[in-house]
C-alpha positions, -999 to +999 in steps of 0.1 A: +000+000+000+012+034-003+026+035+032+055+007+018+063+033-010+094+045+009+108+009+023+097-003-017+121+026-026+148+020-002+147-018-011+156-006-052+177+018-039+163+047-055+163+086-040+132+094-060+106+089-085+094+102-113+060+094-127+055+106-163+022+116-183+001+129-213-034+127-221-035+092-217-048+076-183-015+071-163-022+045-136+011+056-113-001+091-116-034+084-102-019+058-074+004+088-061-023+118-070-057+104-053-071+101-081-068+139-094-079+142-131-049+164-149-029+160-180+009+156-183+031+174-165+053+149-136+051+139-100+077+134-082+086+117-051+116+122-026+122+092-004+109+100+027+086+129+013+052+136-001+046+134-037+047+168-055+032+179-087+047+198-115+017+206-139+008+234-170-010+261-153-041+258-170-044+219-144-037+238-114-070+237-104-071+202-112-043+190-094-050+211-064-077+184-055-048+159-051-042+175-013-004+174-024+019+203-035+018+219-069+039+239-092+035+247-129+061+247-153+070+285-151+075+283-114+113+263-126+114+290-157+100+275-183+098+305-207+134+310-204+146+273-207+126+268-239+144+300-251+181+284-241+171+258-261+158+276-292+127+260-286+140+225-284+112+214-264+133+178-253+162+198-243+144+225-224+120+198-206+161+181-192+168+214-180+133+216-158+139+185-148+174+192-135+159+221-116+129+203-099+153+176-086+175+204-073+143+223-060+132+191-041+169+185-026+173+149-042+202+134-032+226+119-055+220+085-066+188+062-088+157+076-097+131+054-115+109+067-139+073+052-146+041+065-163+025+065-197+040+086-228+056+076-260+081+051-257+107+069-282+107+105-262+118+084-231+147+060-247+166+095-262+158+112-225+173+091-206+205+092-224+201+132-222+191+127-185+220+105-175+244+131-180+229+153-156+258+147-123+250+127-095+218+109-107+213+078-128+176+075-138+161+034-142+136+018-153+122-014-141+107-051-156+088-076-133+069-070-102+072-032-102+077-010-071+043+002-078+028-034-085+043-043-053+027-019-035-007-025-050-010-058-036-027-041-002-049-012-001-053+015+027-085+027+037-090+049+011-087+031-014-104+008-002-134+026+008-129+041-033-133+002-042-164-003-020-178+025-042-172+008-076-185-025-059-216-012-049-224+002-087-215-028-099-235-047-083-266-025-090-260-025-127-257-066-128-296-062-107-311-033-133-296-061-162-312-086-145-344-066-142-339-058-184-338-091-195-365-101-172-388-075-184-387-089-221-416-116-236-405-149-253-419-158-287-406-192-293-373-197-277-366-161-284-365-128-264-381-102-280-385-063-276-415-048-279-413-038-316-412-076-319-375-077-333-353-102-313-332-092-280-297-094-289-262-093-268-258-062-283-292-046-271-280-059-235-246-045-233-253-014-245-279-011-219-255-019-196-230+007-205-258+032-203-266+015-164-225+022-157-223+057-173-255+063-144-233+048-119-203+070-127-183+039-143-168+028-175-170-003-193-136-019-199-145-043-223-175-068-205-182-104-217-219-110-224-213-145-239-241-177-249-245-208-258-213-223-269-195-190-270-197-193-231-176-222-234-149-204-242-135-178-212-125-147-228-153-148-253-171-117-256-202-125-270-215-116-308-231-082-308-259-098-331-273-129-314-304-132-302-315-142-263-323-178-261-340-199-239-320-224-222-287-215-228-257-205-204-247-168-200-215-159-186-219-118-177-183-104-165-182-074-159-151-055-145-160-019-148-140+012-136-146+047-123-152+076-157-114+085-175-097+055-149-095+045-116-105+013-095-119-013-109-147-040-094-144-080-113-177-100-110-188-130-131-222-143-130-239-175-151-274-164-160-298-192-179-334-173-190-362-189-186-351-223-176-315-246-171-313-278-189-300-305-168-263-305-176-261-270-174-279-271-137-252-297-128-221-275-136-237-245-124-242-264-089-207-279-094-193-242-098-213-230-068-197-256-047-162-251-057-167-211-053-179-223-014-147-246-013-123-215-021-140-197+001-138-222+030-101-228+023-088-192+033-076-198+067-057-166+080-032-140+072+003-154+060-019-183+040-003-192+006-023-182-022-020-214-042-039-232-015-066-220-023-065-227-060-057-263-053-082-272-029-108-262-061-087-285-082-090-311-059-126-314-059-131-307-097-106-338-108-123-356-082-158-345-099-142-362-131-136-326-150-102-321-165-078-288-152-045-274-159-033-294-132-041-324-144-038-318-180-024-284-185-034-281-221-067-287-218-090-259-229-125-281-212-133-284-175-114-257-153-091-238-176-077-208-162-064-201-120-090-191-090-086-153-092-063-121-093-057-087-072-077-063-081-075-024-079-062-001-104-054-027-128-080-052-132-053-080-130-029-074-101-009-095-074-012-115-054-022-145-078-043-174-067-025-198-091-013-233-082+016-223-102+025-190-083+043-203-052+055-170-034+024-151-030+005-149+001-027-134+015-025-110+038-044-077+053-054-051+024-057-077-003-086-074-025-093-102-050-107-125-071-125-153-065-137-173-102-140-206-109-153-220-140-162-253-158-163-249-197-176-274-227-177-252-259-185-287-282-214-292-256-226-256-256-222-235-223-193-225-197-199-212-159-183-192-142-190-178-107-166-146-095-170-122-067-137-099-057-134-102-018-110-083+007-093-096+040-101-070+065-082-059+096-090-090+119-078-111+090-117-120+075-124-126+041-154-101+033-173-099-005-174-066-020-197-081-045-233-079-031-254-093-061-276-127-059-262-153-073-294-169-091-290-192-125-326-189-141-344-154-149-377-160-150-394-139-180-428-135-199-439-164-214 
């Protein structure tokens, strides 16, 4: 959390950071900011300080709402190092640089640089940077500082999570309510004009529901029939709402230009389940309760959990990864994820992830799945849970979890 951001520093070995920006949603930026909405401009950290902001002056007001301290460019003289360059915007920006790190009273030594921005300004500034004395500025590969220190949340982020859940959850119950308020003719949804309810119709009532809600759609699966079978299916815009036939909804919205995120998966059947389908979805149901039951307490190895579901799956007779790892039927993908600023963060609940551990401040989550494309449906099951400050287990994700929507017949 961000309380670890200075041992996470100390442990690189770096004075300072530097997060980077333009127009494009930076997830560091918003991590060190609080969530303020500006564009470009840096924030920098001092080991041992508060973040600060550097901005244009037209985002003062903007960044302002971050609580932190802000400058704009022309408080380091930007006017005048644009005209040393002769308007050589690259070399001028080294200079402000130079003088914000002197400002701040960095000490010699590493500073990593993160953010979002065109690769190609950053691979010739570095070079230009490196031969400012005493500092040597890095980048990093792997579990980042920053990805390291999203693996627990504070209170305020997590009380920004509960937020997103909360939305969530009352979009999936006005989608439910949609679908539910259509008639069948035959085996087929349809609207009042008559014309057939398709995926399409449904997500982009949903979007609309999420826009209401103050969220985004990051790209939701709305998949049936045999499309469901496969896990990262979206769905095809164009097909009509069936009778009988699995639905896997996942939805893992986001608060409006970025932010936290909420993961939920539900398996919806209208009108009525056919056996096989009733069987998996109870199957599913019971594994989800398995995972559940198999967090024990802080310190618990993530993989645990993940392997008590594949025990009673290959028990059930259903193939996994574990048992035959490439097998795209039965339970083909690991229990769950962090969850946060990045939809998929650390820890992992993997049986092949051996490190990670749950502790205090985790949010994740929790999704396991059967899936049978050749005989027409997947489920899945996923709500995103937290471990709170006694060490409980506590779903964010407050949304029924019903199989059959009953509709006009």
């Amino acid at each position: 959390m961000k309380a670890d951001l200075d041992q996470l520093m100390e442990k690189r070995g770096l004075q300072a950071l530097v997060v980077v920006g333009d127009e494009t949603y930076s997830v560091p930026r918003d991590y060190l900011t609080n969530g303020a909405q500006v564009t470009g401009g840096l924030v920098i950290k001092k080991r041992g300080a508060d973040p600060v902001m550097i901005v244009n002056p037209m985002e003062v007001e903007e960044a302002a709402a971050s609580g932190l301290t802000v400058y704009t460019n022309h408080d380091f003289g930007w006017g005048d190092l644009i005209k040393e360059a002769d308007g050589d915007r690259s070399k001028a920006t080294v200079k402000l640089w130079e003088r914000v790190l002197q400002q701040q009273a960095i000490p010699p030594g590493k500073i990593g640089i993160y953010g979002t921005d065109d690769v190609n300004v950053y691979i010739e500034m570095v070079d230009e940077l490196n031969q400012l004395a005493d500092y040597e500025f890095v980048g990093e590969r792997g579990l980042t500082l920053f990805d390291e220190a999203f693996i627990t949340k504070d209170a305020d982020e997590l009380a920004r999570l509960k937020v997103v859940a909360a939305a969530t959850s009352a979009t999936l119950q006005a989608t439910w309510d949609y679908i539910a308020g259509h008639r069948v003719e035959g085996e087929t949804l349809v609207k009042p004009d008559g014309s057939p309810l398709t995926i399409g119709d449904v997500k982009r009532f949903v979007r609309r529901t999420l826009l209401d809600h103050d969220l985004e759609d990051t790209g939701m699966i709305f998949a049936q029939g045999r499309d469901a079978g496969f896990p990262h299916s979206r769905g095809q815009t164009d097909m009509p709402l069936q009778l009988g036939q699995a639905i896997i909804f996942d939805l893992f919205p986001r608060e409006i230009g970025g932010g936290y995120h909420h993961d939920v998966t539900r398996t919806w059947c209208i009108g009525y389940a056919p056996e096989p389908l009733q069987k998996a979805y109870d199957t599913v149901m019971k594994a989800f309760d398995i995972a559940i039951t198999a967090y024990d307490e802080p310190g618990q190895p993530t993989h645990e959990l993940q392997e008590a579901v594949l025990d009673y799956f290959e028990e059930e007779g259903h193939p996994t990864q574990r048992s035959q790892p490439s097998t795209m039927n039965g339970y083909v993908h690991s229990l769950g994820h962090g969850v946060g600023l990045k939809i998929h963060e650390r820890p992992s609940l993997s049986h092949l992830t051996r490190k990670d551990i749950l502790q205090q401040g985790n949010v994740v989550s929790v999704e396991p799945g059967l899936y049978y494309p050749d005989e027409g449906y997947g489920v899945r099951v996923e709500d995103t849970v937290y471990i709170d400050e006694t060490g409980k287990m506590i779903s964010l994700t407050d949304f029924h979890k019903k199989l059959v929507i009953e509709v006009q017949q």
